[in-house]
N, C-alpha and C positions, 0 to 999 in steps of 0.2 A: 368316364364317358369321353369318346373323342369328338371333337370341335366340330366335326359336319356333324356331329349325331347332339351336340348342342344345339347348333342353328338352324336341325330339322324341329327338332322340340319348340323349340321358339317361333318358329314360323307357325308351327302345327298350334299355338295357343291362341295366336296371336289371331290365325283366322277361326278358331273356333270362339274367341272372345267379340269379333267382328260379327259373327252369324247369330249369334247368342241377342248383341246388341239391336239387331235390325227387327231381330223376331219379338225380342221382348212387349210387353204391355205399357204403355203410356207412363205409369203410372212408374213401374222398373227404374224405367230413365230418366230417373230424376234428376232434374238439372241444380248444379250444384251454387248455394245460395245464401246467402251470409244469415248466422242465425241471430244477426244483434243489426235492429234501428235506433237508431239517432237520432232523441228528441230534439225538440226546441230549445231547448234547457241543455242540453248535451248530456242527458241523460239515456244508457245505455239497455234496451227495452230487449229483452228477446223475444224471438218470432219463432213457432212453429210454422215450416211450410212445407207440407208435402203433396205433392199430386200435380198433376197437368189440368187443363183446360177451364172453362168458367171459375171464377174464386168464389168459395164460401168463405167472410170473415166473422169467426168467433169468438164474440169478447162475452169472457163469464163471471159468473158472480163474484160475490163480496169476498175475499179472504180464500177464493181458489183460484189455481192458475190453469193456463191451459192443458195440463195434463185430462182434466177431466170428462176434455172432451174426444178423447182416443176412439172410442165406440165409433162415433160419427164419424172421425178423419179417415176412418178403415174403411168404412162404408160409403162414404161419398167418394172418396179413392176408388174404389172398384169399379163405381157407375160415371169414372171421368170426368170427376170435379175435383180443382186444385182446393185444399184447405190450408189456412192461414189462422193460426191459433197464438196470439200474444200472451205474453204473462204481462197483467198491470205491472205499472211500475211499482216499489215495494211488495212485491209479491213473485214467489217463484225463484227463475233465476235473474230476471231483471235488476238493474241496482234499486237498489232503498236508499233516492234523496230525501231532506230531512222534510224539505216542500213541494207543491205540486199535484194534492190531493185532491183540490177544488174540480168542480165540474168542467170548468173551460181548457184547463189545463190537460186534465185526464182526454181530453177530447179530445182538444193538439195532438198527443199521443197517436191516438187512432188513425188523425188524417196524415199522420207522421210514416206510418204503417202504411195506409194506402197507397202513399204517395212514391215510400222508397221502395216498394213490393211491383209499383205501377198498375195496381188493380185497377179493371174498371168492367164494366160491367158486371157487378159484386152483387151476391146477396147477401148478404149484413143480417148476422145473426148474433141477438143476444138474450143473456138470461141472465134473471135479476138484477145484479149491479147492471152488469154489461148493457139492458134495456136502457136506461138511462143516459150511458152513453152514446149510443146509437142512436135515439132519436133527438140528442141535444148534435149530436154531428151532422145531422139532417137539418136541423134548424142554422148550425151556424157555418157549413158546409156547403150545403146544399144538395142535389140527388147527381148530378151530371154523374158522378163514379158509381153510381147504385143505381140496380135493374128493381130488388126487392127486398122487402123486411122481415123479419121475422123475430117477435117478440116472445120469448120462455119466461113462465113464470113475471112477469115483469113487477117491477118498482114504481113504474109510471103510474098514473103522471101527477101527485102529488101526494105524498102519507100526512102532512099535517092539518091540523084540524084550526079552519081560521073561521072569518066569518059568510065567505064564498065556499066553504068547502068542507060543513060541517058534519058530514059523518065519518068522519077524518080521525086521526089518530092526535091527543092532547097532547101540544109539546114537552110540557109535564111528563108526559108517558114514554115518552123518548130518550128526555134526559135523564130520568132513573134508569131507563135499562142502559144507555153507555156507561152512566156511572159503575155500576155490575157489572158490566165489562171491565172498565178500567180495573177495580177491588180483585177478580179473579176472572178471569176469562174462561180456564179451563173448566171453574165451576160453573159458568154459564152455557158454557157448551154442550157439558154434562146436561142441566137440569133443560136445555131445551131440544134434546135431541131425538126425544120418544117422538113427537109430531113429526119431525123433521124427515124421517126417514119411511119408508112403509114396515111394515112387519116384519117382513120377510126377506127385508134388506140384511146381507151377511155380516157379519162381522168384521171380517177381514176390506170389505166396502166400509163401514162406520171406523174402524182404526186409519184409515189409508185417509179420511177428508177430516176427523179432529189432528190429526199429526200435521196434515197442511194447513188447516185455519193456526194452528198455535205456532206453526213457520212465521206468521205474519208479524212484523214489531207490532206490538200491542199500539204505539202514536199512529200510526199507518190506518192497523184497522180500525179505529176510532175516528180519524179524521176521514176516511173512508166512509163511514158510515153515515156519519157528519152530511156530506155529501148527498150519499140516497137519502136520506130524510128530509133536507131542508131544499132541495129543486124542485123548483114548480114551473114544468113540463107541458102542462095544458094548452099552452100557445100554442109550445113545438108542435106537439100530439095533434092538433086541429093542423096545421097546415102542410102536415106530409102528404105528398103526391105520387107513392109508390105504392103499387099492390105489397097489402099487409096481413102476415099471418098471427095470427097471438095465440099461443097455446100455454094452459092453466088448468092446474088442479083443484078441485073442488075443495081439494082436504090441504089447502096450503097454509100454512099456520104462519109461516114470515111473511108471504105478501098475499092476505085473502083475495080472493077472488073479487068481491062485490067490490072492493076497495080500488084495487087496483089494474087485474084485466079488463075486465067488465067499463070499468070509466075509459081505460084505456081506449076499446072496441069503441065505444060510444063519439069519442073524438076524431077517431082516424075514418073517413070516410071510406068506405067501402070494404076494411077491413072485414077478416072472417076470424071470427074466435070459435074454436074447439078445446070443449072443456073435459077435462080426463076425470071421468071418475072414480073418485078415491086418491087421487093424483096425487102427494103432498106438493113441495116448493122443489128438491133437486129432480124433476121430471129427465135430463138425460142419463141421471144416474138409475134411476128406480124405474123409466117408462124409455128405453133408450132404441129399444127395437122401434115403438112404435113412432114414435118422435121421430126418429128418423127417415118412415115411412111419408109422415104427414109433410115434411121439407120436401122430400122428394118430389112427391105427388104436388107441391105447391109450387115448385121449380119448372115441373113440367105444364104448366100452365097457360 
């Protein structure tokens, strides 16, 4: 190839990789973004972020990482929302300190996220654990960076069973099932898995989230758990001032419904709860179209 017939070819890319860029979709051009924050602790968190405009933040449950909410990032991506999907710390590809589990900490984290991402005007989305966090960031944070909430399956706003709070779950009842965790995890995983999923969830879905809960150091997920059990929330829960969505399955066997969305709805003034029936606990795994429907339509609000 001779040299002018080089530097036609190079110019000829060069403006069709310019034309390409101009015409592209929002969503195409994504701006390029470090995929690790930096706690408090100097602990190294990974972030998913992809998309342009308003941020969706999605903190998820106990012992999964942000992969699981791909469904969502694809689809909020299309309709021009930026998502921002962390992996907790010990969990995913984030490092695994040996400390750091507790709730205040884990929650540092978050505004750690917010903060180096620059979100603001955020709708703060969480399910299961991730609830917990979210409305303890509201309580010790405050709303200034968040437009709205939205609570999956939650944990909120207290599981144990005291003398305020007695149709609650016996601490008793708690500390044998971590113990069973600690003795075999995998066999706990096994024996509680039939609820956990609906029927008709694949296989190849059920091997893809026991392969990433057993990812988790077993001190991790236990002092994690540690966590969603013994936070009592009901403060935070009562004094959020954001429009709030809670959605929850009927048939949720880790955090039933009366227990926990239902009290939830009942604190959060104004809030709107829709309950899926038949729904179990991972609702974006097993109910992910429609979920994704109901954010939607609650964004556009």
């Amino acid at each position: 190839m001779s040299r002018r017939t080089a530097l036609e070819t190079t110019l000829l890319e060069t403006a069709l990789a310019a034309a390409w860029s101009a015409s592209a979709p929002a969503a195409a051009q994504q701006v390029a973004r470090s995929p690790f924050v930096t706690a408090k602790d100097g602990t190294k968190l990974f972030v998913q972020d992809w998309g342009n405009g308003k941020p969706v933040l999605l903190l998820t449950a106990w012992t999964f990482d942000g992969s699981t909410w791909g469904t969502q990032i694809v689809a909020l991506n299309e309709k021009g929302f930026r998502c921002i999907a962390p992996d907790r710390r010990g969990h995913g590809r984030s490092e695994m300190p040996s400390s750091g589990y507790d709730l205040d900490t884990l929650t540092d984290d978050v505004a750690a996220i917010i903060e180096a991402c620059d979100l603001r005007d955020v709708t703060l989305v969480g399910f299961s654990m991730g609830t917990v966090e979210a409305v303890n960031y509201l309580a010790r944070y405050g709303s200034d960076r968040i437009a709205r909430l939205v609570l999956v399956a939650p944990t909120t706003p207290f599981l144990v069973k005291t003398e305020d709070n007695p149709d609650a779950v016996p601490k008793e009842m708690i500390e044998a099932d971590n113990a069973t965790i600690a003795r075999d995890f995998a066999k706990w995983i096994a024996a509680n898995e039939a609820p956990f999923f609906t029927a008709d969830t694949p296989e190849i879905t059920r091997t893809w989230i026991r392969q990433m809960m057993l990812r988790v150091p077993l001190p991790v997920a236990l002092a994690c758990r540690q966590t969603i059990s013994f936070s009592d929330l009901r403060s935070a829960a009562a004094k959020i001032d954001r429009p709030t969505l809670i959605l929850h399955g009927d048939k949720d066997a880790s955090a039933p419904l009366p227990l926990t969305g239902a009290k939830t709805a009942q604190l959060i003034k104004g809030s709107k709860l829709i309950v899926y029936e038949g729904g179990p606990h991972p609702l974006p795994l097993t109910h992910g179209e429609r979920l994704t429907a109901d954010v939607l339509a609650f964004m556009a609000d």
